[in-house]
ZADO-1210 file (C-alpha; in nm, 4 decimals, padded with zeros to 6 digits):
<atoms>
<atom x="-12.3628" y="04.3266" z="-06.2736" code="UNK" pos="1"/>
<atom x="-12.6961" y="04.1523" z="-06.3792" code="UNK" pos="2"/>
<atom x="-12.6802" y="03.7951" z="-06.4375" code="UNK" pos="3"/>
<atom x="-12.7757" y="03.7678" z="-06.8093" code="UNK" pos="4"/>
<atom x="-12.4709" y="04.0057" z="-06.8661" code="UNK" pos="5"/>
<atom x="-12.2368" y="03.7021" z="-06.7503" code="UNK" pos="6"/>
<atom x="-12.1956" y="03.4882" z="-07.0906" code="UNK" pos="7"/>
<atom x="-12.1056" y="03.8244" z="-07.3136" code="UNK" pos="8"/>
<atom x="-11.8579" y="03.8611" z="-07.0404" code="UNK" pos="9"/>
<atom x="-11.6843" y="03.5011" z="-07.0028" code="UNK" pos="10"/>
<atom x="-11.7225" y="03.5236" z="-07.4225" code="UNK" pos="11"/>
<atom x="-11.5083" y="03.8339" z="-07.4902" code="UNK" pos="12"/>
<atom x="-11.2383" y="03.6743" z="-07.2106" code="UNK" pos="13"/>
<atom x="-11.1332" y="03.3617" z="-07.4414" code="UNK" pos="14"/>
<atom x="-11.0962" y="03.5957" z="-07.7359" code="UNK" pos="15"/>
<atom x="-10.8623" y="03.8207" z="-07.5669" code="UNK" pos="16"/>
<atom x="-10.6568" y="03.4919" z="-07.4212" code="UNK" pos="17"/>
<atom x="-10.6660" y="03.3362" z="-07.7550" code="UNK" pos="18"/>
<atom x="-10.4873" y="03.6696" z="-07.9145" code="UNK" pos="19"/>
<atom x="-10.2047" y="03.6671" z="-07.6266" code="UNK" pos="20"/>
<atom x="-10.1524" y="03.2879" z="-07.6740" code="UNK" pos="21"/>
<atom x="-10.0778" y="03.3219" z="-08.0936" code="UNK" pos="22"/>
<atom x="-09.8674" y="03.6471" z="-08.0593" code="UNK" pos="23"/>
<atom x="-09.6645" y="03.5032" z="-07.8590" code="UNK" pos="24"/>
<atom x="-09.5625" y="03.2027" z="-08.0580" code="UNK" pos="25"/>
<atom x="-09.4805" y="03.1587" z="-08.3975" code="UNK" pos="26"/>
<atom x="-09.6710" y="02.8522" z="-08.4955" code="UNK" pos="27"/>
<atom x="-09.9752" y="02.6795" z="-08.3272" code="UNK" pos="28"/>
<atom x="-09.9533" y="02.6010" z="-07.9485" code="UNK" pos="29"/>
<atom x="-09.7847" y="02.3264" z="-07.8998" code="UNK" pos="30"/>
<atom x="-09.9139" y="02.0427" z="-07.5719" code="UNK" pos="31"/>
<atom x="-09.6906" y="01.9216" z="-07.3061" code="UNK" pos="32"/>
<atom x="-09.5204" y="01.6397" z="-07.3172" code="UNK" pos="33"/>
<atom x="-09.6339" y="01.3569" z="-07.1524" code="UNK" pos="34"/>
<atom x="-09.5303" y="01.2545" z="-06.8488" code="UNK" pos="35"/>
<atom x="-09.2647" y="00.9777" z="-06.8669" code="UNK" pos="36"/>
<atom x="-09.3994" y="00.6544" z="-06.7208" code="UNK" pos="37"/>
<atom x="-09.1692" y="00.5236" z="-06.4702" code="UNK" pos="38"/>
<atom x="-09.0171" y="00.2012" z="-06.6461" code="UNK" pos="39"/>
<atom x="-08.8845" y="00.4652" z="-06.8785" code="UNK" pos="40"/>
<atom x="-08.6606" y="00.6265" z="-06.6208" code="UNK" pos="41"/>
<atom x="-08.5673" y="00.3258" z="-06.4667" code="UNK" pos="42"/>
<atom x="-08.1794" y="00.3229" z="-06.4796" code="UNK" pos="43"/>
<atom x="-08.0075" y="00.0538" z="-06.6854" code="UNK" pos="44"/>
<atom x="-07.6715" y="-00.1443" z="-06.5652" code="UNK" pos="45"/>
<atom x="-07.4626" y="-00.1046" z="-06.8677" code="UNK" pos="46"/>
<atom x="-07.3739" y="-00.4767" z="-06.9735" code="UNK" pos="47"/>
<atom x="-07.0793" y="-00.6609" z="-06.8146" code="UNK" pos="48"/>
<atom x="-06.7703" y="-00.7795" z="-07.0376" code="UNK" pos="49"/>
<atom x="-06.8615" y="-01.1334" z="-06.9789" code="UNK" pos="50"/>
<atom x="-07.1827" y="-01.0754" z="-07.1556" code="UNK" pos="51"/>
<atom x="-07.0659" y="-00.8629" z="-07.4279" code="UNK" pos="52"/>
<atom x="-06.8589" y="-01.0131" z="-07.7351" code="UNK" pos="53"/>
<atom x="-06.5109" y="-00.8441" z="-07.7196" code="UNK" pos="54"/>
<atom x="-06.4534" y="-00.5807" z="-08.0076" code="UNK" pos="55"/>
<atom x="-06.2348" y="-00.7237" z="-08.2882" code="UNK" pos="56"/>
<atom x="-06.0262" y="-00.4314" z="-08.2900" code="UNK" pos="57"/>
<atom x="-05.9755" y="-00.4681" z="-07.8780" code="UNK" pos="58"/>
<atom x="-05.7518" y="-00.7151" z="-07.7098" code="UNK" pos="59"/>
<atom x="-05.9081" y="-00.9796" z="-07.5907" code="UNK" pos="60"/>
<atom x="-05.6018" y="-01.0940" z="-07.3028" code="UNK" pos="61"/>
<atom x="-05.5487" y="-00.9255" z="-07.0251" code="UNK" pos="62"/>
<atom x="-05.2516" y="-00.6570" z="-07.0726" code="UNK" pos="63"/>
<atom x="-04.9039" y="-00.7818" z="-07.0042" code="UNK" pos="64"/>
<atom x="-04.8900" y="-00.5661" z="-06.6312" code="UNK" pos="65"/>
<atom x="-05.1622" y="-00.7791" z="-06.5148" code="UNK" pos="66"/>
<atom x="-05.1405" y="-01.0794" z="-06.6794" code="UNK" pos="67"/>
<atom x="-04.9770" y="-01.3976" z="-06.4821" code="UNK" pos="68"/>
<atom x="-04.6455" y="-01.4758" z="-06.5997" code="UNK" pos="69"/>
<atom x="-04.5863" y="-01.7495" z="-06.7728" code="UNK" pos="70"/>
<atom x="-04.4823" y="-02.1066" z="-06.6087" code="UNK" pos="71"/>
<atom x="-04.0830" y="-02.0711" z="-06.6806" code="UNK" pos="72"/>
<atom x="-03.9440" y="-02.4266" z="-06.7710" code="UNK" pos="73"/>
<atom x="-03.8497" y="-02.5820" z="-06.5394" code="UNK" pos="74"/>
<atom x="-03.5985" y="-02.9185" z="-06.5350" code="UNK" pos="75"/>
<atom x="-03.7672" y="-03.2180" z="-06.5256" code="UNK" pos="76"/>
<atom x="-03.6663" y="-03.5944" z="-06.4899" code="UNK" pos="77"/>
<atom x="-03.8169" y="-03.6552" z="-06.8798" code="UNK" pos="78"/>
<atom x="-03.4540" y="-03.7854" z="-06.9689" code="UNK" pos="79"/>
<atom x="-03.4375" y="-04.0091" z="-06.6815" code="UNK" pos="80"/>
<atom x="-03.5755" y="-04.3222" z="-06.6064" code="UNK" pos="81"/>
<atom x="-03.8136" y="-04.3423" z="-06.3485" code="UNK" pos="82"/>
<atom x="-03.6482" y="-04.5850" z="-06.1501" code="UNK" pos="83"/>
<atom x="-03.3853" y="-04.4538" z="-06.1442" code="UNK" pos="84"/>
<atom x="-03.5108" y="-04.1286" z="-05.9745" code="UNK" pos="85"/>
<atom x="-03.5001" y="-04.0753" z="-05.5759" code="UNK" pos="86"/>
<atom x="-03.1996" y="-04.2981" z="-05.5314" code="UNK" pos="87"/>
<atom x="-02.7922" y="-04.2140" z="-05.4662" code="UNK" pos="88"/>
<atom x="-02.7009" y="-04.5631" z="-05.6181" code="UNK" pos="89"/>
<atom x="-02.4625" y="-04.7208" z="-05.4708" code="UNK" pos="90"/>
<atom x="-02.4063" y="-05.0055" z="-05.7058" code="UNK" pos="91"/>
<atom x="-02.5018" y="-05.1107" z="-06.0992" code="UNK" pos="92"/>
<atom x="-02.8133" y="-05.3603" z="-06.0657" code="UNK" pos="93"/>
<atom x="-02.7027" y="-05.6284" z="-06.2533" code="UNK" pos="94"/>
<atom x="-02.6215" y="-06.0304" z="-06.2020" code="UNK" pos="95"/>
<atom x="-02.3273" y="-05.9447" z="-06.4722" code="UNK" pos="96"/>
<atom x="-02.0039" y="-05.9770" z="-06.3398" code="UNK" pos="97"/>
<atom x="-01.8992" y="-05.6449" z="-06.4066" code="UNK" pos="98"/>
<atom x="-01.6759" y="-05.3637" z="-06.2039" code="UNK" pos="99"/>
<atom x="-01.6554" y="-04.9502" z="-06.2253" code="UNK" pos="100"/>
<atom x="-01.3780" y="-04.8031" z="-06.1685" code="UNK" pos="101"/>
<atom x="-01.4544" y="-04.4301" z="-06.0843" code="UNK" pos="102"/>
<atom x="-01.2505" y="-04.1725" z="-05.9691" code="UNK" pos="103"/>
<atom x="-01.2762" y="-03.8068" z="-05.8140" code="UNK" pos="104"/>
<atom x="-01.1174" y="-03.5415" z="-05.8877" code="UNK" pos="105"/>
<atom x="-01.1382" y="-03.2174" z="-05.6680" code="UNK" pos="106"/>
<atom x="-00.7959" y="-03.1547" z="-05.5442" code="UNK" pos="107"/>
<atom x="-00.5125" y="-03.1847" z="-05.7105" code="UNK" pos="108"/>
<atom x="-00.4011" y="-03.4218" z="-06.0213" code="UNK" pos="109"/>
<atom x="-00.0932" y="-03.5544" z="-05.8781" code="UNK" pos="110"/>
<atom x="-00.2178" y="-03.9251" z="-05.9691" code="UNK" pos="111"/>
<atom x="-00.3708" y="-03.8384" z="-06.2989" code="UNK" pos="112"/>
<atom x="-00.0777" y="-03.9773" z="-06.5004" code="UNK" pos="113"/>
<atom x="-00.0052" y="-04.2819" z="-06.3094" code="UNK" pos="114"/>
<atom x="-00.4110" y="-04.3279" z="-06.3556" code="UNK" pos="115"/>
<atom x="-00.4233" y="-04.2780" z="-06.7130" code="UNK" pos="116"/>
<atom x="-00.0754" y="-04.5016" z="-06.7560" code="UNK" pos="117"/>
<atom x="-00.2359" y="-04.7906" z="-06.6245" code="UNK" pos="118"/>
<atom x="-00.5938" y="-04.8025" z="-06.7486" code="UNK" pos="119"/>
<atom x="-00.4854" y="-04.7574" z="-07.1558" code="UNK" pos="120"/>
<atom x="-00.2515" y="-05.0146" z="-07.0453" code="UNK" pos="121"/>
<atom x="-00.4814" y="-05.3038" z="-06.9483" code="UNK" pos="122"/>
<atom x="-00.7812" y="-05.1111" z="-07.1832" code="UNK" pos="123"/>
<atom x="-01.0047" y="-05.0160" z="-06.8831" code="UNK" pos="124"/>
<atom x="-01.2540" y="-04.8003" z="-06.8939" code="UNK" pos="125"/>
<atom x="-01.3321" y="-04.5704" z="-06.6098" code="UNK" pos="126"/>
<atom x="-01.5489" y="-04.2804" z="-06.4765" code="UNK" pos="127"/>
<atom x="-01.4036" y="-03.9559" z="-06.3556" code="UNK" pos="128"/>
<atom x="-01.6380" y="-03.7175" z="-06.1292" code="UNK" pos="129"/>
<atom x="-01.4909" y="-03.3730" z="-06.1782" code="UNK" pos="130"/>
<atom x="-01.5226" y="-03.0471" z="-06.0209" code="UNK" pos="131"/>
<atom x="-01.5712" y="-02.7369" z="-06.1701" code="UNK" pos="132"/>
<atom x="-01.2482" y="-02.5861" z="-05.9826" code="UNK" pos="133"/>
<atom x="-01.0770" y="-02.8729" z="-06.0777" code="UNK" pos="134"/>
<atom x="-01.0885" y="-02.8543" z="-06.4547" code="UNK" pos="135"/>
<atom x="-01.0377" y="-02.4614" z="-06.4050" code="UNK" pos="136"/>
<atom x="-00.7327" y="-02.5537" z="-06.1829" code="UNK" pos="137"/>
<atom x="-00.6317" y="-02.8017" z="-06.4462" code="UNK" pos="138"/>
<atom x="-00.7809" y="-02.7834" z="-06.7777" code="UNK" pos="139"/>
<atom x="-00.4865" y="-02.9942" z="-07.0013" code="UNK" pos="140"/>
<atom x="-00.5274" y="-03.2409" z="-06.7129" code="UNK" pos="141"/>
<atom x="-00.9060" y="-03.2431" z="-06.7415" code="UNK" pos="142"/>
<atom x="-00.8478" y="-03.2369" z="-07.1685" code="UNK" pos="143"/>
<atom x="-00.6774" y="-03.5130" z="-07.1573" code="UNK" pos="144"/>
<atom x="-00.9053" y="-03.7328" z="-06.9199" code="UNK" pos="145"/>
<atom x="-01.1933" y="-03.6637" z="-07.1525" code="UNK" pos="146"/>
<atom x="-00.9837" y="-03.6862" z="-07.4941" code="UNK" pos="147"/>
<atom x="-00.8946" y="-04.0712" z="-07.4026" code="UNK" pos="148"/>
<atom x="-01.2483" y="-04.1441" z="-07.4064" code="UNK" pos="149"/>
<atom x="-01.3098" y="-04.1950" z="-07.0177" code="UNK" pos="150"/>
<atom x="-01.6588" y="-04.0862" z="-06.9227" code="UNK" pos="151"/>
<atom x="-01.6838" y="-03.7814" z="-06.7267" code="UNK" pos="152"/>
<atom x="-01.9186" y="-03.7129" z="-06.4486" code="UNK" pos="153"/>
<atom x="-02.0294" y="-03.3882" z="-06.2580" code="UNK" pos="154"/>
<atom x="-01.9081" y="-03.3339" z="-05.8879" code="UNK" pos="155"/>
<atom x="-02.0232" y="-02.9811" z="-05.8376" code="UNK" pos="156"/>
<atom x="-01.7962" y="-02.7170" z="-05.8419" code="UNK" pos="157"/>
<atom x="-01.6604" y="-02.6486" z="-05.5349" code="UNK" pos="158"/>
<atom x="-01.7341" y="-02.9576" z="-05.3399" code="UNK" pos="159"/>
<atom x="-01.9794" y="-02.8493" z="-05.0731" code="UNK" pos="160"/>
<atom x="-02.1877" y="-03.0065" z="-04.8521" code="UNK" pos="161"/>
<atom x="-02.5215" y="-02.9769" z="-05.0640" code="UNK" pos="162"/>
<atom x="-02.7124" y="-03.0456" z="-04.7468" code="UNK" pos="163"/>
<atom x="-02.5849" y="-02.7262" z="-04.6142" code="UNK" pos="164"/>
<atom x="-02.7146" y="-02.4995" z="-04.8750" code="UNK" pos="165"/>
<atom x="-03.0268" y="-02.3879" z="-04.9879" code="UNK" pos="166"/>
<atom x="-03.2108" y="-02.5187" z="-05.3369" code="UNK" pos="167"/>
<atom x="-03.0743" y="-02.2728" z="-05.5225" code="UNK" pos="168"/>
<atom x="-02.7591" y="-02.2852" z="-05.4190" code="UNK" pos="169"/>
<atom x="-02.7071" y="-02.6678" z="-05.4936" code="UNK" pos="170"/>
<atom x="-02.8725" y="-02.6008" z="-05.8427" code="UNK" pos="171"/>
<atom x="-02.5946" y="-02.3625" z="-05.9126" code="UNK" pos="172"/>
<atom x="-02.2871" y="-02.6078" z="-05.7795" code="UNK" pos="173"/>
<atom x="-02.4706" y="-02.8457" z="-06.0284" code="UNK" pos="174"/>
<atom x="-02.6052" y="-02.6092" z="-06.3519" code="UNK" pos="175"/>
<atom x="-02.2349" y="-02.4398" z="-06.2728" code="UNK" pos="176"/>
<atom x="-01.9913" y="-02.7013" z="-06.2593" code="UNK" pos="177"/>
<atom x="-02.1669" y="-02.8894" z="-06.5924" code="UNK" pos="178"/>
<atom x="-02.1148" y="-02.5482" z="-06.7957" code="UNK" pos="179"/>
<atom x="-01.7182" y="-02.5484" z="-06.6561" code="UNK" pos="180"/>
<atom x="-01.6363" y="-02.8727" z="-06.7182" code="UNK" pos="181"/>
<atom x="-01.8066" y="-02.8777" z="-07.1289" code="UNK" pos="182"/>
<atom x="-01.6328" y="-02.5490" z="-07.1454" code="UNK" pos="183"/>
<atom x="-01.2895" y="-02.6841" z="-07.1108" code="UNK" pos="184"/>
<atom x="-01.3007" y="-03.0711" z="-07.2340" code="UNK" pos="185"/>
<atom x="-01.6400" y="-03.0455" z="-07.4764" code="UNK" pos="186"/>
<atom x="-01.7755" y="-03.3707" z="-07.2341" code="UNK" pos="187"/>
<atom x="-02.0964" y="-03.3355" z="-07.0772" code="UNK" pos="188"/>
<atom x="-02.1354" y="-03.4792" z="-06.7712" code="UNK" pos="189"/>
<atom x="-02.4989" y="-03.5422" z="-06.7017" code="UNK" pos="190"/>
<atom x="-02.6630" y="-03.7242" z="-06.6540" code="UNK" pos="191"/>
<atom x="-02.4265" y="-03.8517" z="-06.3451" code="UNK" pos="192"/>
<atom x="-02.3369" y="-03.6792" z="-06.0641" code="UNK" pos="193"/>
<atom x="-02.1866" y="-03.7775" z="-05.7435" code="UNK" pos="194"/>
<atom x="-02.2349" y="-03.6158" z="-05.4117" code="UNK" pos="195"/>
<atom x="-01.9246" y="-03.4156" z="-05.2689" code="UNK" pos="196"/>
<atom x="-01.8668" y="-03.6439" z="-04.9455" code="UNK" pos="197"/>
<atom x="-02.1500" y="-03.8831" z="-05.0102" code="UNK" pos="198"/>
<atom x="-02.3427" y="-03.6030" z="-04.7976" code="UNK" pos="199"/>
<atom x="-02.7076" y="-03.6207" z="-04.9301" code="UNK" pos="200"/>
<atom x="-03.0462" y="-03.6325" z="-04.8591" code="UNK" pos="201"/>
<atom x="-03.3998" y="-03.7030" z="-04.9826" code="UNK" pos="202"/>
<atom x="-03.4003" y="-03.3056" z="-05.0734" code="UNK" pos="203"/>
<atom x="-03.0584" y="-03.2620" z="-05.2511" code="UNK" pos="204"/>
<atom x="-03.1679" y="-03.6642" z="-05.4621" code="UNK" pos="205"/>
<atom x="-03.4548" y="-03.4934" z="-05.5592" code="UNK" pos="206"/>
<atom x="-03.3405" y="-03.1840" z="-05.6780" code="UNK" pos="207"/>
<atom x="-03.0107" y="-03.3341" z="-05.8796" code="UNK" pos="208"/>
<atom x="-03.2624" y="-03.5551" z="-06.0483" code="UNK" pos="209"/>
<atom x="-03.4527" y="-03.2098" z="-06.1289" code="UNK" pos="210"/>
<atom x="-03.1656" y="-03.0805" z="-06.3305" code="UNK" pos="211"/>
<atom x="-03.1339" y="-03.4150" z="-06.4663" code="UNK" pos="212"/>
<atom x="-02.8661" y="-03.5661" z="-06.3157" code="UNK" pos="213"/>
<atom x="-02.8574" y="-03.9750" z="-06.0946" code="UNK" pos="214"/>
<atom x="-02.6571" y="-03.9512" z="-05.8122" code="UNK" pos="215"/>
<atom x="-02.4374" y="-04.2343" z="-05.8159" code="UNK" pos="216"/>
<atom x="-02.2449" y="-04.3302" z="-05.5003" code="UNK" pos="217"/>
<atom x="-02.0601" y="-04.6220" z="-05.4450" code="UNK" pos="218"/>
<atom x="-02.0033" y="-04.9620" z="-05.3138" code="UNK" pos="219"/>
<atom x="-01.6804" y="-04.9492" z="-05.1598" code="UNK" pos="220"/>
<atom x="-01.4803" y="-04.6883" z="-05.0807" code="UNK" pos="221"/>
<atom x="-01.1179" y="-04.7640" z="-05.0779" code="UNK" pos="222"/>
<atom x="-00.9858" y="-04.5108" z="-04.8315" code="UNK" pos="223"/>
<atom x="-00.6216" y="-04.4324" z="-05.0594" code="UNK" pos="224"/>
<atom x="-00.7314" y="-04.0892" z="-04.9653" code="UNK" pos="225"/>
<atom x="-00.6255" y="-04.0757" z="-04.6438" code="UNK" pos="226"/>
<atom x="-00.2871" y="-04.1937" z="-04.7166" code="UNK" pos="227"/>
<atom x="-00.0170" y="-04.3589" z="-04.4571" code="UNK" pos="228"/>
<atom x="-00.1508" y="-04.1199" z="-04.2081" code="UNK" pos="229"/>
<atom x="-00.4744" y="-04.3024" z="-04.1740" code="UNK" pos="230"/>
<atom x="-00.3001" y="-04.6417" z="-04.1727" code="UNK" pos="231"/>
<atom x="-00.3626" y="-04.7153" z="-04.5378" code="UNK" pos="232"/>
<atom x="-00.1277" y="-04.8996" z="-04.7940" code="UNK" pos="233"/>
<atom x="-00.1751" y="-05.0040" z="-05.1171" code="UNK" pos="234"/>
<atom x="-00.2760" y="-05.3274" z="-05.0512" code="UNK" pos="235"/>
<atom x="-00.5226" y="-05.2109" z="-04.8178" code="UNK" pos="236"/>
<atom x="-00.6737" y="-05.0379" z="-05.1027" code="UNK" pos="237"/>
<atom x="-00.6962" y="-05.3591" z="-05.2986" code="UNK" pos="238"/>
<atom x="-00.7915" y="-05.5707" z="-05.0058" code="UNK" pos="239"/>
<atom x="-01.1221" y="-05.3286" z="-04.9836" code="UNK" pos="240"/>
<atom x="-01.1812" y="-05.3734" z="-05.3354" code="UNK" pos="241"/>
<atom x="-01.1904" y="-05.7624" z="-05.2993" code="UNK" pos="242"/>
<atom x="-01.3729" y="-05.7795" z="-04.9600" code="UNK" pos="243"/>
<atom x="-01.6564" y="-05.5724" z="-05.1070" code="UNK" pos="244"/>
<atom x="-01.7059" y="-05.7345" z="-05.4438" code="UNK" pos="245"/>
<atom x="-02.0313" y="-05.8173" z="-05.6097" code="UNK" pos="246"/>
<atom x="-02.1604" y="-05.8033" z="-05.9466" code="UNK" pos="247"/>
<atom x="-02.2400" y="-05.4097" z="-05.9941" code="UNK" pos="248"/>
<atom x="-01.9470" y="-05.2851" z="-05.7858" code="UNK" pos="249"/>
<atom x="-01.8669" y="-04.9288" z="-05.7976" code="UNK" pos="250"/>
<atom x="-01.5367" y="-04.8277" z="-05.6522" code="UNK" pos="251"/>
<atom x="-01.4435" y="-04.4635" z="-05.5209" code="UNK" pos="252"/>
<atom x="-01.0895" y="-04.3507" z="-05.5360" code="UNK" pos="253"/>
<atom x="-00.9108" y="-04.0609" z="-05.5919" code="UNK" pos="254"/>
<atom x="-00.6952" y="-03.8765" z="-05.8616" code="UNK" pos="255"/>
<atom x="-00.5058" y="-03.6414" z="-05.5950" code="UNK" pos="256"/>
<atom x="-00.2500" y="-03.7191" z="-05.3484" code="UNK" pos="257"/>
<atom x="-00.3017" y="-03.6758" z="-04.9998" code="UNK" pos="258"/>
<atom x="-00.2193" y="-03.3769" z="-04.8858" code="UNK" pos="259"/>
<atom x="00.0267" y="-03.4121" z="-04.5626" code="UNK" pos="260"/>
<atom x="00.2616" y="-03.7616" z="-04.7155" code="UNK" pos="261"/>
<atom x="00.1886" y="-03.6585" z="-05.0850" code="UNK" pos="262"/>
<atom x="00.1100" y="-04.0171" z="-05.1387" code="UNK" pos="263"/>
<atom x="-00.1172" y="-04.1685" z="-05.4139" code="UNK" pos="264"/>
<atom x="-00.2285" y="-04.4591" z="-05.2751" code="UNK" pos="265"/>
<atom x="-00.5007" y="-04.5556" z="-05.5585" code="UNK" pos="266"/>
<atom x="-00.2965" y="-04.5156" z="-05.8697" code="UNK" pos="267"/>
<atom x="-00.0214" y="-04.6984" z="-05.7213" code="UNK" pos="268"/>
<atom x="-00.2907" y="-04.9944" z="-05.6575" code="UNK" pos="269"/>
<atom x="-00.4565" y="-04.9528" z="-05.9934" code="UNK" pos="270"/>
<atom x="-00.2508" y="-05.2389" z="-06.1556" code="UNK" pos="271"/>
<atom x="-00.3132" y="-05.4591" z="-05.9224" code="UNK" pos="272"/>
<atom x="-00.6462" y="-05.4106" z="-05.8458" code="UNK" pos="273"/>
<atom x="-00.7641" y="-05.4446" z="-06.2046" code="UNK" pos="274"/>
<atom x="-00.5137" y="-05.7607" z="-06.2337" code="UNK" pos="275"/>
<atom x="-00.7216" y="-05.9664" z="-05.9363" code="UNK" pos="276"/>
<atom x="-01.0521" y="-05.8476" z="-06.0369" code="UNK" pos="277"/>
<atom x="-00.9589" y="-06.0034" z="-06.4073" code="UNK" pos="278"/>
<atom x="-00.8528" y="-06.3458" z="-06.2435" code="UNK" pos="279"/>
<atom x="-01.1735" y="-06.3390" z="-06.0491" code="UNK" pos="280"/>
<atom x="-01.4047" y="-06.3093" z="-06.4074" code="UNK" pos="281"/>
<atom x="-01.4887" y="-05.9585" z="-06.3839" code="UNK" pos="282"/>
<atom x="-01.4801" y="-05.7511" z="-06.6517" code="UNK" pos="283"/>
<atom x="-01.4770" y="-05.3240" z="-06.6352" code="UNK" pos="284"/>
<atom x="-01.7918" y="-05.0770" z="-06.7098" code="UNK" pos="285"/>
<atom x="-01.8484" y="-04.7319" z="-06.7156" code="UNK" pos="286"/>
<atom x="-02.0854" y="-04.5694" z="-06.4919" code="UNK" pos="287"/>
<atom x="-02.3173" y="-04.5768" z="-06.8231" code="UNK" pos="288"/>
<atom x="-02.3904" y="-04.9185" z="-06.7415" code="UNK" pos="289"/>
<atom x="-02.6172" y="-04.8140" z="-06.4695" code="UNK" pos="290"/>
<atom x="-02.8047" y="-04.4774" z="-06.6354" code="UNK" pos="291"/>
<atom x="-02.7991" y="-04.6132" z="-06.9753" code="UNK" pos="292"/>
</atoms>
C-alpha cells in the first residue's frame, strides 16, 4: 500500500471504533475511576471505649457477672473504745474503791438460787457470763437472772477453747451464743465477753473485738469450782477474794456445782464475801463500769 494512502486508512479506523464504543452503551462513555491514593485505603482502628462517650441508652458499669462484688460489712470496733481494744482485761482501771462480782454459767444452775438469794439481799449488783447451751439448758433459770436486772455477758456457746478453732469458727461461738441468749431472756450481751477458760490469744482478742465484744477476764479467781476435791472451802474462796483486792477487782466464780461432791462453794461464800468487802469500803459494780 502506497504511503499517501495511510491517513484515509487510520481515518476510517476511529469511525468504525467510535460506532462499536456508542452501541454498546446507553449513554456517553463513561472514564475510569481514579486510582485510590493510598492514605485512602489505609485501614482505620475503630475507636476504643475509653475514648468514646458511652451511649445513654447503654450501661455504663460493668455487668453484674463481671463486676467485683461488693465489700460485705464487716464488724468493726466503731462501738468500742479504742483503748479498750486488744486487751482481755483483767481488772476495771479505776482508783475507786469498787468490786465486780461476776459469775459463769456453763454447767449447771445448781447455785443460781442461793446466788440470786443473797445478792437482792444485800442489793448487789453482779455480772453473769452465759453460754448459749446454758440458757437453752435452762431458760427460766437464765429469765430470771436477766429479769432481776443483773447484767448479762456472752461466754460463747459451747465453751471451747477459741484458740483451737479457726476464725470462723470462734465468730460463730460468739455471733451464736449472743442470738441464744437475747432469744430466751431479751438481754444482749455485748459488748462483754469472757473467754471459756481464760484461753486466748492476740488472734481470738482481736477478732471478739471485731464482732464487738471486750474480753474481760479477771483479777482473782476464787477456785469454788473445784470443790472439796481440790482442797477448797468456803473460806478459801473468801480468803482469795481478800488477798487479791485492789480498786477494780473482778472476781470469777461459778453458778454450778462441782460435779463429783455437788458442792457450791461460791454461793455458799457469797454472804460473806460481800459482808468483808463492805467493812473494808468497797462498794459493788457491774462489769459496765469498765466498757461504759
Amino acid at each position: 500500500m502506497r504511503l499517501a494512502a495511510w491517513p484515509a486508512l487510520i481515518g476510517l479506523l476511529f469511525l468504525v471504533l467510535a460506532a462499536c464504543g456508542t452501541a454498546s452503551s446507553p449513554g456517553a462513555a463513561k472514564s475510569p475511576p481514579p486510582a485510590p491514593s493510598r492514605t485512602s485505603v489505609t485501614p482505620v482502628a475503630p475507636p476504643t471505649s475509653s475514648s468514646t462517650a458511652p451511649s445513654t441508652s447503654a450501661p455504663t458499669s460493668a455487668p453484674a457477672s463481671t463486676a467485683p462484688p461488693s465489700a460485705s460489712p464487716q464488724p468493726s470496733t466503731s462501738g468500742i473504745p479504742a483503748w479498750l481494744a486488744g486487751t482481755d482485761w483483767t481488772y476495771i482501771p479505776t482508783n475507786r474503791k469498787v468490786v465486780a462480782l461476776t459469775f459463769d454459767a456453763g454447767a449447771n444452775d445448781d447455785g443460781v438460787a442461793s446466788i440470786l438469794a443473797t445478792l437482792q439481799a444485800a442489793n448487789v449488783p453482779a455480772t453473769f457470763f452465759l453460754t448459749g447451751n446454758f440458757v437453752k439448758a435452762f431458760p427460766s433459770t437464765a429469765r430470771r437472772i436477766a429479769a432481776a436486772g443483773y447484767r448479762i455477758g456472752n461466754h460463747t456457746i459451747t465453751h471451747p477453747y477459741l484458740t483451737r478453732l479457726s476464725d470462723a469458727a470462734i465468730r460463730h461461738e460468739i455471733l451464736g451464743a449472743a442470738q441464744q441468749i437475747i432469744a430466751v431472756t431479751g438481754a444482749n450481751p455485748a459488748p462483754l465477753f469472757r473467754f471459756p477458760y481464760g484461753d486466748e490469744n492476740a488472734r481470738t482478742i482481736a477478732i471478739v473485738n471485731q464482732v464487738g465484744y471486750v474480753p474481760v477476764r479477771w483479777t482473782v479467781d476464787t477456785l469454788g469450782w473445784e470443790g472439796t476435791a481440790g482442797h477448797i472451802t468456803a473460806s478459801v474462796v473468801v480468803a482469795r477474794v481478800l488477798s487479791a483486792l485492789r480498786p477494780g477487782e473482778i472476781v470469777l466464780m461459778h453458778v454450778g456445782s462441782n460435779p463429783d461432791d455437788h458442792t457450791t462453794l461460791d454461793a455458799d461464800a457469797l454472804p460473806r464475801i460481800i459482808s468483808e468487802l463492805t467493812a473494808r469500803g468497797y462498794s459493788f459494780v457491774t462489769l459496765d463500769a469498765l466498757v461504759g
